[in-house]
DOVO-294347 format. One line per field, with one value per residue (C-alpha): residue number from 1; residue in one letter; x, y, z. Coordinates in steps of 0.5 Angstrom, whole numbers, plus 500, padded with zeros to 3 digits. Example, Ala and Ser with C-alpha at 12.3 -4.5 7.8 and 13.67 -1.06 7.14 Angstrom:
num = [1, 2]
residuo = [a, s]
u = [525, 527]
v = [491, 498]
w = [516, 514]
REM end
This chain:
num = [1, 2, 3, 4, 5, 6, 7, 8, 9, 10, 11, 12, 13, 14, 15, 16, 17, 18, 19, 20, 21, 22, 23, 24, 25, 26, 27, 28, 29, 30, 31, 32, 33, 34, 35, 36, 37, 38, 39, 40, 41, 42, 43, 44, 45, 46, 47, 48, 49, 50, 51, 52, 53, 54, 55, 56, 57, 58, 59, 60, 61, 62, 63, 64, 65, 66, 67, 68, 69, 70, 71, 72, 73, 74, 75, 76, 77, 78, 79, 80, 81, 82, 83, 84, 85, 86, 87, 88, 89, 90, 91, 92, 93, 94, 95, 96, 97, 98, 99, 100, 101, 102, 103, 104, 105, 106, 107, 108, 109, 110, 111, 112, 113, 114, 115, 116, 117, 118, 119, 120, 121, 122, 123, 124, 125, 126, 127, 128, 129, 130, 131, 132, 133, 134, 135, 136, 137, 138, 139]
residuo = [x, x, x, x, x, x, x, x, x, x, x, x, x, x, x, x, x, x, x, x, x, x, x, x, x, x, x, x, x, x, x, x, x, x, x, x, x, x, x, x, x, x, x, x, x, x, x, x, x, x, x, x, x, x, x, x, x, x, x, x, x, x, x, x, x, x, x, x, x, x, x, x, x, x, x, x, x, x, x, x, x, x, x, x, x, x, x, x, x, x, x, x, x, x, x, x, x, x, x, x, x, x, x, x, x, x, x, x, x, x, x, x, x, x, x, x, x, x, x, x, x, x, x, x, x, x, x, x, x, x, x, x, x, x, x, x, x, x, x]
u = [511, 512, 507, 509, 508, 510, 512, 506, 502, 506, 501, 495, 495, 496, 489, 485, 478, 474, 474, 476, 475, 472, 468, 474, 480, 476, 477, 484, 486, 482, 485, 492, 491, 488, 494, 499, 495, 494, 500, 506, 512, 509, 515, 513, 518, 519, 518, 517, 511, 504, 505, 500, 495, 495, 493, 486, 486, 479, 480, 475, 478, 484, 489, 495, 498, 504, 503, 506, 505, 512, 515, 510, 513, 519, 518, 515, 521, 525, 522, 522, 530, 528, 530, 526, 529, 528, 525, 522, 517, 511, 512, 518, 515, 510, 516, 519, 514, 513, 520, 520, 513, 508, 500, 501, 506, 501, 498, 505, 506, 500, 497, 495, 491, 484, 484, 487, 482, 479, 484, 485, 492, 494, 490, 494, 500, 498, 496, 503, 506, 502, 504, 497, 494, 491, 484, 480, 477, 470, 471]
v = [496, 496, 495, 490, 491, 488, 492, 494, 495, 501, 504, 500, 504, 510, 509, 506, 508, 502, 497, 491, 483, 483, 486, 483, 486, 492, 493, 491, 495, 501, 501, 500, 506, 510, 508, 510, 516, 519, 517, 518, 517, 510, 505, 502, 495, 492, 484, 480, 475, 476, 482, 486, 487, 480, 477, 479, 476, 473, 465, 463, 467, 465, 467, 471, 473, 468, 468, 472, 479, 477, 481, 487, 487, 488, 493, 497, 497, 498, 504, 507, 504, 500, 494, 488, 490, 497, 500, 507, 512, 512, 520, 517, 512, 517, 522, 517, 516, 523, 525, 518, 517, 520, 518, 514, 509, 506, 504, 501, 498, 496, 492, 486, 489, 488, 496, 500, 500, 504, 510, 511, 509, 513, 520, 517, 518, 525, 527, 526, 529, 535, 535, 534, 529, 523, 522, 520, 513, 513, 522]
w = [534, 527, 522, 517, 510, 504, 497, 494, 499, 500, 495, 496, 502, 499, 494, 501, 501, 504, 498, 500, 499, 505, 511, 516, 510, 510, 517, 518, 512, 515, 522, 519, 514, 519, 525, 519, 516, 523, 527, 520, 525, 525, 523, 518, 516, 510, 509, 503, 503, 508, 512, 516, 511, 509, 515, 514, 507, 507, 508, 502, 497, 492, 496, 492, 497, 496, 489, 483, 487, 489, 481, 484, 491, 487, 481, 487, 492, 486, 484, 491, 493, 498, 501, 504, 512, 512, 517, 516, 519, 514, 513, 510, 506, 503, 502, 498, 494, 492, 490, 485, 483, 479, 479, 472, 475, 478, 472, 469, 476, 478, 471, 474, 480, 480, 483, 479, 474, 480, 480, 487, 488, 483, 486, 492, 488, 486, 493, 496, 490, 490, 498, 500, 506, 505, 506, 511, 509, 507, 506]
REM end
């Protein structure tokens, strides 16, 4: 089975470390990273919209999952060649990423996103292109 993603969630995965907006998007977020992290033959398929990640999205929240993140979904895929419809194994994705991107295109990508004042998905961006591992969550 596939892990739905949308576009911009593939680097939201790369600078995953437990914060999240909720306990029950934590633990989502966190079973998806560490299923993709562990298993990276995983397929992964990208959509457009509410994907897997979203599903836990916390209902008392404003939801943006079908707002204007739809402009990021795209920059991402483009930056990445990718298509809505793809279907690739994770160590694909990741592969991907390092050969296209550098840690500072998480912060012109990424300008509106309350995480990237945090710096993480750019260190994720810079663990893939320096060839090393994503961590553990919470290491």
């Amino acid at each position: 089975m596939a892990i739905r993603l949308r576009g911009h969630h593939l680097l939201c995965l790369l600078g995953f470390r437990g914060m999240g907006y909720s306990v029950d998007f934590c633990a989502n977020m966190t079973a998806i990273y560490e299923t993709l992290r562990k298993e990276p033959q995983t397929e992964v398929e990208i959509i457009t919209g509410p994907d897997d990640v979203c599903r836990a999205y916390p209902p008392d929240k404003a939801n943006h999952c079908e707002g204007t993140v739809y402009g990021l979904d795209e920059a991402v895929l483009k930056k990445l060649g990718l298509l809505a419809g793809t279907k690739e194994s994770w160590s694909s994705l990741c592969s991907r990423v390092a050969a296209s991107m550098v840690p500072e295109d998480i912060s012109r990508l990424c300008t509106t996103c309350p995480w990237e004042k945090y710096g993480v998905c750019a260190e994720g961006v810079g663990l893939l292109t320096g060839g090393k591992p994503l961590p553990k969550v919470g290491a």
